[in-house]
N, C-alpha and C positions, 0 to 999 in steps of 0.2 A: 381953049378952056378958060373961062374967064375967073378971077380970084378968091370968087365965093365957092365956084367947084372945088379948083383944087383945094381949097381949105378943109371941106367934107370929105373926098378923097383921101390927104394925107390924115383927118380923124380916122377914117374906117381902115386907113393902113397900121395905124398906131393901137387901134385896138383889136385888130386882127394878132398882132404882133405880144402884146401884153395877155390876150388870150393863148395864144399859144407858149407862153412860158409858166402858166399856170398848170401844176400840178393836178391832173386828174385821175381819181380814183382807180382807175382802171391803171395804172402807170403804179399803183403803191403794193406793197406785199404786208401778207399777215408776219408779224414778226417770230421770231425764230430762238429757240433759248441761246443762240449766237450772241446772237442782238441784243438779251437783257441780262445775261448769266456775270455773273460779277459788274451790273453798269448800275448806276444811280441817274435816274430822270427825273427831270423837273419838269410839273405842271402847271399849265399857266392859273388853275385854280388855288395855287399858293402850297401845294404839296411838294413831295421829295419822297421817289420811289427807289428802294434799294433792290435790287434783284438778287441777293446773294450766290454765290456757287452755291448749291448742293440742297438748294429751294428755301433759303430762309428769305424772309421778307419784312423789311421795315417801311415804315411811312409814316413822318411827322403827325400827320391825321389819324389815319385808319388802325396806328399802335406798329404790332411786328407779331410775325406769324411766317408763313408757308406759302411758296408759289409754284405755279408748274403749269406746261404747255397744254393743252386739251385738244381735243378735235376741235370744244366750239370758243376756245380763244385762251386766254391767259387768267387759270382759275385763282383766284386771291382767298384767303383763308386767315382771319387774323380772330382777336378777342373781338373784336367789337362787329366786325364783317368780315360775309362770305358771297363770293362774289365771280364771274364770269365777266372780263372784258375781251371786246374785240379790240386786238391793238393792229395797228400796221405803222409801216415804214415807209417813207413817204423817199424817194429817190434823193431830199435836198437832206438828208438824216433823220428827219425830225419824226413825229408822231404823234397816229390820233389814238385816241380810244374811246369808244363808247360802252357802258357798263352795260352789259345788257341785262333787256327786263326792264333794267331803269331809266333807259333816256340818256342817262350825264356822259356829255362828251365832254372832251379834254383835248390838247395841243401841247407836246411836251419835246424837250432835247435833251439831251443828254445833257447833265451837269459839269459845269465847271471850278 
């Protein structure tokens, strides 16, 4: 095998390999009031989401208000918005959300 093979070779080994450590959706879960009941997550769109026990809910942006788990995701209830996300939990902790109805997804962890 002459050195230009094996060069392509070890590419398509490399990215065989980076693809396979890539989280796929089918590998994430919808999250669980486990997962956000007393946590505060941070959004890469510059928010801070508080889950409190017993469904209060604060967020630098969207004010403070009411949350709770629903059939069709993580219903948010504040003065300013009212709102259904789809959240999951992505195996490495982390998480996405997409608002639904609206489009805005998000990428968030648990704050530190």
């Amino acid at each position: 095998m002459g050195a230009r093979m094996q060069k392509r070779v070890s590419l398509l080994g490399a990215a065989a390999l980076v693809s396979l450590s890539l989280p796929s959706p089918a590998s994430a879960s919808a999250v669980t009031a486990a997962d956000l009941s007393g946590k505060k997550i941070c959004w890469n769109n510059g928010s801070a989401s508080v889950y409190s026990r017993g469904g209060k809910y604060s967020n630098n942006l969207s004010g403070e208000g009411t949350w709770s788990i629903t059939g069709a995701g993580v219903h948010v209830h504040t003065d300013r918005y009212d709102y259904v996300a789809a959240i999951q939990k992505l195996p490495d902790g982390s998480f996405q959300a997409v608002i639904i109805g609206a489009g805005i997804k998000s990428t968030g962890t648990y704050c530190k």
